[in-house]
C-alpha positions in Angstrom: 85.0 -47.8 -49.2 84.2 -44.4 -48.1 81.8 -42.6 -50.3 81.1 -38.7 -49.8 77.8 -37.0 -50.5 78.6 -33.4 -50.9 75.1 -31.8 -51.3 72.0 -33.6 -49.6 69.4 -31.6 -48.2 68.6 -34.1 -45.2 66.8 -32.1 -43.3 64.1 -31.7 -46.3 60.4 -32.0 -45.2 60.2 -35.0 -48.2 61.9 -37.2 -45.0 59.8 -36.0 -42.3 58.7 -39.3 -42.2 61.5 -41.3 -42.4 64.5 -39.4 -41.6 66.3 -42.0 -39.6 65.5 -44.7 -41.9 66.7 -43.0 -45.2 70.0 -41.6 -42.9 70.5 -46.0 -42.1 70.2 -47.0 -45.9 72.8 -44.0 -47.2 75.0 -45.6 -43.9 74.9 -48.7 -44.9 75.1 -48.4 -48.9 79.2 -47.0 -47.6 78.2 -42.9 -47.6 79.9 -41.9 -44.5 80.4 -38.2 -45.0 77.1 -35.9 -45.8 77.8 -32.0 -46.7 74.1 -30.2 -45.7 73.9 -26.8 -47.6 71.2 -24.0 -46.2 68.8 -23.2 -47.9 67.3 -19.9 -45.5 66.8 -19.3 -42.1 63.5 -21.2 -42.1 65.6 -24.2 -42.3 68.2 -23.8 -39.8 67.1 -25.7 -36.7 66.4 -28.3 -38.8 69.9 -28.7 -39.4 71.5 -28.0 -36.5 69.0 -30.8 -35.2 70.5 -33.0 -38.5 73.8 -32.8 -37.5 72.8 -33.6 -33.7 72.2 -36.6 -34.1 74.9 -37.4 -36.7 78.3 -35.4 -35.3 80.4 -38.3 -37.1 78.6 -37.8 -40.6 76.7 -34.4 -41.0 78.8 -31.4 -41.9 77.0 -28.3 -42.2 77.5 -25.2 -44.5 75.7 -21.9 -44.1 74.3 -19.4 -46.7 71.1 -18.3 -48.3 70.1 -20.3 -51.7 69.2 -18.2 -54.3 65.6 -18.4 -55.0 64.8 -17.4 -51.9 66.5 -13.9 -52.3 63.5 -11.9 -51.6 62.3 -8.5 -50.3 64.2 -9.3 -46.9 67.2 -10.9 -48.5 69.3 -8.5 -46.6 67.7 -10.0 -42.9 69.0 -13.0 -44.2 72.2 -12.3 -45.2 72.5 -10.6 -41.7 71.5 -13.8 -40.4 73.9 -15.8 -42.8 77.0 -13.1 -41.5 76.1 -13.9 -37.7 75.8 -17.7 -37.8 79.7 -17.6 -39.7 80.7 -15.4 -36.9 79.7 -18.2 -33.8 80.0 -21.2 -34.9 82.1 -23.8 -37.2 80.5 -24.4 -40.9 81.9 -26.2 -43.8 81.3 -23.8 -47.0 79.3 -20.8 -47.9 76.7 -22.2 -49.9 74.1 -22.9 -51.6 74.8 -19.5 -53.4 75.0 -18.2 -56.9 72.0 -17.6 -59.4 68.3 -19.4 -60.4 66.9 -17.2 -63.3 64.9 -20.7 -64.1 61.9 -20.1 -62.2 62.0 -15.8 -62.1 64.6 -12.9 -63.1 62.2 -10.7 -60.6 65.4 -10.5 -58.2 68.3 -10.9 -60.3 69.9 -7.7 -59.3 69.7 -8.6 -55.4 70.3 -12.6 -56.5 73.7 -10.7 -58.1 74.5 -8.5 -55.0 73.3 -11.6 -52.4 76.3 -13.5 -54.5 79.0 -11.2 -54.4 78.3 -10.6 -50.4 78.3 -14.3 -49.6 81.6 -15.0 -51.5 83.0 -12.4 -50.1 82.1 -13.8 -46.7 83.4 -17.2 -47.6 86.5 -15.3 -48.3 86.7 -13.7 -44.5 85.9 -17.4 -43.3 88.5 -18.8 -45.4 85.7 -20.9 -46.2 84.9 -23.0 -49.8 81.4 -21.9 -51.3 79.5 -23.9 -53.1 77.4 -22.5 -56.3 73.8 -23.1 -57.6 73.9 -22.0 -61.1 70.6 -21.9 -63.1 70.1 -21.2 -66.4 72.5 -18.4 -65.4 76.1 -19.9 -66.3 77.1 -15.6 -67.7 76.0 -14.5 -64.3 77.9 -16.8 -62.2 81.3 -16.4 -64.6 80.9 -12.8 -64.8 81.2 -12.6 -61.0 83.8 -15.3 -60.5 86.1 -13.7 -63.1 85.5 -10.4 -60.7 86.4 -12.3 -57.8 88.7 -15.1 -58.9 92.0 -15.4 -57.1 93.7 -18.3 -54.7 91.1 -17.2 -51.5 88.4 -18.4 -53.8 87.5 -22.2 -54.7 84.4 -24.6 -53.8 81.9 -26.5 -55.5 80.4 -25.9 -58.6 77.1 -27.9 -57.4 74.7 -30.2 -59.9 76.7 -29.3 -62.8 75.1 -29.4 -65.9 76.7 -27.5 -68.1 79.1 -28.0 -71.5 82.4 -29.1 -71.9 83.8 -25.8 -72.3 81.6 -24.6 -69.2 83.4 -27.4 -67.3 86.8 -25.9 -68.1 86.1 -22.4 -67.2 84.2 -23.0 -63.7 87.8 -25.4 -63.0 89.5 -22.5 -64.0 88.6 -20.4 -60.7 89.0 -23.2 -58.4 86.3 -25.0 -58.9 85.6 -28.9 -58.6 82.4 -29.5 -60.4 79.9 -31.5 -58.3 78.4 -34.8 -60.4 74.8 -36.1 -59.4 72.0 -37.9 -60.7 72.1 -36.0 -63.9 75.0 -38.3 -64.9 72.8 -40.9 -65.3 69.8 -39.6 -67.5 69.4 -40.4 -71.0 69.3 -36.4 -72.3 71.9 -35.3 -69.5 74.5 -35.1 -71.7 77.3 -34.3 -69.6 78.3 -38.2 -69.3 79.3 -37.1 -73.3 82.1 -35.2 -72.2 82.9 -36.3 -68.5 85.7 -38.6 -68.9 87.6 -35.2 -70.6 87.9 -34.2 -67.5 90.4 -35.4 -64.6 88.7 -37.2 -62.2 90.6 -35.0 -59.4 88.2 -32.2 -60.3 84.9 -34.1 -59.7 82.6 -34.8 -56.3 79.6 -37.1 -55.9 76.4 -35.4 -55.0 72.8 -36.5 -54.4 71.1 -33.1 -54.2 68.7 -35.4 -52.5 65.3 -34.9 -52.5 65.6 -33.7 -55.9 67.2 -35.3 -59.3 67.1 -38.8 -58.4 69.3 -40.9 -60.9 67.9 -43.5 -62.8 66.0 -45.8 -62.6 64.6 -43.8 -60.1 64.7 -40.5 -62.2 60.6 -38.4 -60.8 60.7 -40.0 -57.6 62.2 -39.1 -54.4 65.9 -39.0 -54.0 68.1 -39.9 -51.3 71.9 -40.1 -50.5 71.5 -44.1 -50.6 71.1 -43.7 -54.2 74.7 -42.0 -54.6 75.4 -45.2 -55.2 74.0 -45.3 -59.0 76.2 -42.1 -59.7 79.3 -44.1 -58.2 78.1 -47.3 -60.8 78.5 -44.6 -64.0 81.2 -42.7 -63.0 83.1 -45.9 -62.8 81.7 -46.7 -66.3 83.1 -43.2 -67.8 86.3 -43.5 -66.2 86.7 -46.9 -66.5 87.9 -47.5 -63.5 86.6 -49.3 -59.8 83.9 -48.0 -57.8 86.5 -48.2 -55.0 88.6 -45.6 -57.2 86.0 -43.4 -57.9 84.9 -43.9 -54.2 88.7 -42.8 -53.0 89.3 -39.9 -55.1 86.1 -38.2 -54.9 86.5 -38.4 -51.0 89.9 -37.0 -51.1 88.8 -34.1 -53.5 85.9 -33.3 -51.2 88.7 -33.3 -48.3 90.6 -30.5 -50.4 87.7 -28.4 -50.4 86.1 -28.8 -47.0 89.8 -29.8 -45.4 88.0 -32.5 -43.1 
């Protein structure tokens, strides 16, 4: 059983510590495949260093995350462009919109989206969304540049039913974490409305650790607990789940 974390930040500083031990309990828990999303170019050696010393496993994508669109988010998306242009990444991502912590830079978090999708587009590249309390935002600018040179990841979804629907809609499969799992997350409510052939497992380790470890630190071991209710909703083997959550993230990252 092959089991595919799309979103982990490994190269957090939570496993400065303990990197290579965390990286040997995701490995042996059956998570082969790990899909590392940027973050900004703070983070980027960090990664490159990941994926190092995990060629078989660590698949990198390359963008700048939206609440770190600051006063020089233009340096950074100049520094986003360039990397795209020399070497091999995965996605675009994480991109989209964070009005949860500040709306201070919505109009550059807006204009930092647009570029980066359109970026994904040159690449031929999947992008992968952070949506925060901003689902208008990110469907205003998908509906503006929906069209068959635009799909990816809609990531940590948390959204309703009908949200689901509409971020399918522009090509999106909606990436299903720890969330699941929680009492008030109320997306497991609906989840089983929707074909399994549009979902993907994510940790979004360090952060949003399923239960029972919900407050503590996450980690893509703990994918597993996301497998065990997924296979609850569907009603069908972990090995199923496993199988056609892997080949969905294979339709998006083509690897």
């Amino acid at each position: 059983m092959i089991i595919t974390d799309t979103h982990t930040h490994l190269y957090s500083e939570a496993f400065e510590k303990d990197q290579k031990e965390m990286m040997q309990r995701a490995l042996d828990s059956g998570v082969e495949r790990f899909f590392i999303p940027a973050i900004d170019s703070s983070y980027t050696q960090a990664m490159l260093d990941l994926e190092e010393n995990y060629p078989q496993n660590v698949f990198l994508m390359m963008g700048l995350h939206p609440t770190h669109v600051k006063e020089n988010y233009r340096e950074e998306l100049a520094q986003v462009e360039e990397w795209l242009s020399k070497r091999k990444f995965y996605a675009v991502g994480e991109i989209g919109i964070d009005l949860y912590w500040d709306k201070t830079f919505l109009k550059q978090q807006q204009e930092a989206f647009v570029y980066q999708i359109r970026l994904a587009k040159k690449h031929q590249l999947p992008i992968v969304i952070h949506c925060r309390e901003a689902f208008d935002e990110i469907f205003e600018i998908l509906e503006q540049e929906k069209g068959d040179d635009l799909f990816g990841i809609f990531h940590c979804f948390t959204g309703t039913l009908e949200q689901a629907r509409k971020a399918i809609s522009y090509n999106m499969k909606l990436g299903i974490g720890g969330v699941v799992t929680f009492k008030n997350g109320k997306i497991d409510q609906f989840l089983g409305q929707i074909d399994l052939k549009h979902i993907v497992l994510e940790t979004d380790s360090p952060y949003l650790a399923p239960t029972p470890y919900r407050g503590k630190r996450n980690e893509s071991a703990y994918i597993r607990m996301v497998l065990e209710k997924l296979s609850s909703i569907y009603n069908v083997s972990e090995e199923e789940i496993a199988k056609v959550t892997t080949e969905n993230s294979k339709d998006v990252f083509g690897i």
